[in-house]
C-alpha positions in Angstrom: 56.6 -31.7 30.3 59.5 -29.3 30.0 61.9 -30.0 26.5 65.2 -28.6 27.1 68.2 -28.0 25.1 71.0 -25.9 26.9 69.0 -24.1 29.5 70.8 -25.7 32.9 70.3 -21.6 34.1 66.7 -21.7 33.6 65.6 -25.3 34.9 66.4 -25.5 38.4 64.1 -22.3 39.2 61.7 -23.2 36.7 60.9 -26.9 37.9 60.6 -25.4 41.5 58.2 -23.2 40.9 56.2 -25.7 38.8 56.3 -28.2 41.6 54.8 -24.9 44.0 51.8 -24.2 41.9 50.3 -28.0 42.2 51.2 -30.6 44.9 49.9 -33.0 42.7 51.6 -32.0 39.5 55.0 -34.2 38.0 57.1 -32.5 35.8 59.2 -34.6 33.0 62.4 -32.9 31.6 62.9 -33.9 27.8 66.3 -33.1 27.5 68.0 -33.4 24.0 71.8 -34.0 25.0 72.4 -30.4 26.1 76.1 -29.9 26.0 75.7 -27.5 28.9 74.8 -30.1 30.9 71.0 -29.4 31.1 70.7 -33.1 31.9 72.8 -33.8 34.1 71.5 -31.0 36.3 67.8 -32.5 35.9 69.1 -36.1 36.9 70.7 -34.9 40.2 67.1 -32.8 40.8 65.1 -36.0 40.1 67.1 -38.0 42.3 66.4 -35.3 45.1 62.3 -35.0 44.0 60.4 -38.2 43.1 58.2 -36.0 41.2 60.7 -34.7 38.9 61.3 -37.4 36.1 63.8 -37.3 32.7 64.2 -38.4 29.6 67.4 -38.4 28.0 67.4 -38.3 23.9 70.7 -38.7 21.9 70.5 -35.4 20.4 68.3 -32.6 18.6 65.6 -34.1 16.9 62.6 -31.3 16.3 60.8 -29.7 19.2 57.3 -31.8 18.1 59.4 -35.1 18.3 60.4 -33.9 22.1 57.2 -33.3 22.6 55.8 -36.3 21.2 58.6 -38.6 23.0 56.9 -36.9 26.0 53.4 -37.7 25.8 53.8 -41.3 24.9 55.6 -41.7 28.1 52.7 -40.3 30.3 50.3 -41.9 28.4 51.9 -45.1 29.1 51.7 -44.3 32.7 48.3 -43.2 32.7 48.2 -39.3 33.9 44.9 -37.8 33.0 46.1 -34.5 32.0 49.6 -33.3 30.0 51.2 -30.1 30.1 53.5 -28.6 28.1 56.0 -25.6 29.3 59.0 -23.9 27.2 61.8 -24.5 29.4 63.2 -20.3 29.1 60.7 -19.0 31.7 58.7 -17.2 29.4 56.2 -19.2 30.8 54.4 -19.0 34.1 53.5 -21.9 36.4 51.7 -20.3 39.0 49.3 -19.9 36.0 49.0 -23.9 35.3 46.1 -24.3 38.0 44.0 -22.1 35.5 44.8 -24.3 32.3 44.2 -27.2 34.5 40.5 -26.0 35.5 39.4 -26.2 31.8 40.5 -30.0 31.4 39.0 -30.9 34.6 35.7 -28.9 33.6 35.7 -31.1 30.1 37.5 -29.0 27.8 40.0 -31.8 25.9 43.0 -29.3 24.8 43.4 -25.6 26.9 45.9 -23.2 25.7 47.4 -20.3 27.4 46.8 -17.3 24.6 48.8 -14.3 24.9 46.4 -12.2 22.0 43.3 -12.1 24.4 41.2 -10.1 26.7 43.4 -10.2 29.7 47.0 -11.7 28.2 49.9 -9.9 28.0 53.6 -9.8 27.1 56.4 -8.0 28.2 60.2 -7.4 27.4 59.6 -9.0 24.2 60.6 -7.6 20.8 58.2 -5.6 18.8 59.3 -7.8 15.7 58.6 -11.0 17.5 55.4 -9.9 18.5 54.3 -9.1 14.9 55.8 -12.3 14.1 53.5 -14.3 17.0 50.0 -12.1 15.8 51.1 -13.0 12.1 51.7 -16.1 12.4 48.2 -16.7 13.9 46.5 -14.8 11.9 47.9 -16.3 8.7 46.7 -20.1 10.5 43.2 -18.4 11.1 42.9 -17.5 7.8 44.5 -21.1 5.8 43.4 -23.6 8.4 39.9 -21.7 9.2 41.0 -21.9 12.4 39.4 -19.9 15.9 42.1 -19.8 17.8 44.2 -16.5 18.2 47.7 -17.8 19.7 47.7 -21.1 17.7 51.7 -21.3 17.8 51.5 -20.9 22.2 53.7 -23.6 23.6 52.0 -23.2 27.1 48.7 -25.5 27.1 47.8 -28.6 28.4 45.7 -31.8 27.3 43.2 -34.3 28.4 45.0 -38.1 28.0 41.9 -38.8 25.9 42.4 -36.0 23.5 45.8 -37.3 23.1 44.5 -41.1 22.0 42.1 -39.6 19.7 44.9 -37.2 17.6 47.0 -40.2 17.0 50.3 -39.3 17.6 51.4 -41.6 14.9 50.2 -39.5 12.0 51.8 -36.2 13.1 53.0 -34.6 9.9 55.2 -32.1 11.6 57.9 -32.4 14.3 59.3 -28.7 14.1 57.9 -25.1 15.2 54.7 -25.8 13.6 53.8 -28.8 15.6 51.8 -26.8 17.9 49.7 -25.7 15.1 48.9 -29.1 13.5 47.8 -30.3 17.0 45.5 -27.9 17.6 44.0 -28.0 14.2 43.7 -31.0 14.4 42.0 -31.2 17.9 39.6 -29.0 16.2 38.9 -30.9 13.8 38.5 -34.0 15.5 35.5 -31.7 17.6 37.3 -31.8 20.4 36.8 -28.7 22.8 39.4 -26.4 22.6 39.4 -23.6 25.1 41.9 -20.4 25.6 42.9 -18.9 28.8 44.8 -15.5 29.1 48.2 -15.8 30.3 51.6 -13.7 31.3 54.4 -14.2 29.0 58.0 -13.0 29.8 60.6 -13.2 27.1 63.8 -14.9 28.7 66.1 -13.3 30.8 68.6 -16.2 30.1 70.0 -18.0 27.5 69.5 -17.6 23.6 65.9 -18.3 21.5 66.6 -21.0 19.2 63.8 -19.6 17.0 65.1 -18.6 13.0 64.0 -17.6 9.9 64.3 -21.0 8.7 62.4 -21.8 11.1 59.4 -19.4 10.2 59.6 -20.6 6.9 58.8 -23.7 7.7 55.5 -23.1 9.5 54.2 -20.8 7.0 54.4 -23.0 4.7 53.3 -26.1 6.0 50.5 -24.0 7.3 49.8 -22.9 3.4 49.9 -26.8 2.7 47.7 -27.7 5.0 45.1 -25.3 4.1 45.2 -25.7 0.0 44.7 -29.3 0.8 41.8 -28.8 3.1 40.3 -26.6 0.8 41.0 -29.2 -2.3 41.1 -32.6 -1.5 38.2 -32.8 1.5 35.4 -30.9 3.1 35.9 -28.9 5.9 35.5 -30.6 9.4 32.2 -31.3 10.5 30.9 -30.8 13.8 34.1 -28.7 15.2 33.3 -27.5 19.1 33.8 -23.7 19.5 36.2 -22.2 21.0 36.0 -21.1 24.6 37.4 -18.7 26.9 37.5 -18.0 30.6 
């Protein structure tokens, strides 16, 4: 699942190489009503690839809503496993078959960590790299969370895991989604495992990230955590987190 606002330059390449890395893998282009015509460009790919699919949405509504829109169409359809990719090429698809050999050795959630053993980064600004690690960091620390690249928008997710987070009681649809669903996925005790990967910052196009942005997170993060710590116990029962 690929959400895309203005990155026609980016998709066509992207989705190819995607298609490449699994002969059994879809991909589903969320597009927001790019006015660069990102959409039509991934209608006139779908109607050359049965495996590429789209979903056109009337504007910019959140990343997490995109995201969201997403999975309740493949869970509708029934794939067993959901992947998310940002739609820049920061992210790698020959490296999917690794996130994919987690779900299908149990794990319910697998995310592809750039602050492990064995992930790495490059061409991307010092400041946006102290701004991944501290935004991380200050989720391990509030949400008493394992994970160490919490915010990665490259993962995937068992259909099952899905069912159980209930989409329907998402609290965030911005940059912070990612956290809330793997918190909660922890939470819930289901297995969350990281695998190392390759990130790339984009070649083209602009970052729609912004300090507004950050903001946000952080301080939905700091809400979260004060009302874990207050209101209820933590989690029982929470899996440990895994790597390759």
């Amino acid at each position: 699942m690929i959400p895309t606002y203005c990155e026609r330059e980016n998709l066509a390449p992207l989705i190819e190489r995607f298609l490449e890395a699994d002969r059994s893998l879809e991909v589903l282009v969320v597009d927001d009503n790019s006015p660069d015509g990102t959409g039509e460009l991934a209608d006139q790919l779908s109607a050359k690839n049965a495996r590429v699919h789209v979903m056109h949405r009337p504007g910019k509504q959140g990343l997490g809503a995109a995201y969201v829109a997403g999975f309740e169409w493949a869970l509708d359809r029934n794939y067993d496993y959901i992947f998310e990719s940002d739609a820049d090429g920061s992210h790698q698809p020959e490296q999917l078959p690794a996130l994919l050999s987690h779900l299908e050795d149990g794990a319910g959630l697998v995310i592809g960590t750039r602050w492990m053993p064995g992930g790495e980064t490059r061409n991307w600004p010092l400041k946006r790299q102290l701004l991944s690690k501290g935004g991380s960091l200050f989720s391990r620390i509030m949400l008493r969370t394992k994970l160490r690249d919490i915010t990665s928008g490259f993962r995937g997710y068992r259909a099952s895991a899905l069912r159980a987070l209930d989409l329907s009681t998402l609290e965030s649809l911005g940059y912070c989604f990612q956290i809330e669903m793997a918190w909660r996925a922890e939470q819930l005790g289901i297995e969350v495992r990281e695998e190392p990967i390759l990130f790339i910052e984009r070649i083209d196009g602009q970052s729609k990230m912004s300090g507004s942005i950050v903001f946000e997170a952080m301080w939905s993060v700091f809400m979260w955590g004060l009302r874990d710590r207050t209101v209820a116990e933590p989690a029982q029962g929470i899996s440990p987190v895994r790597q390759r």
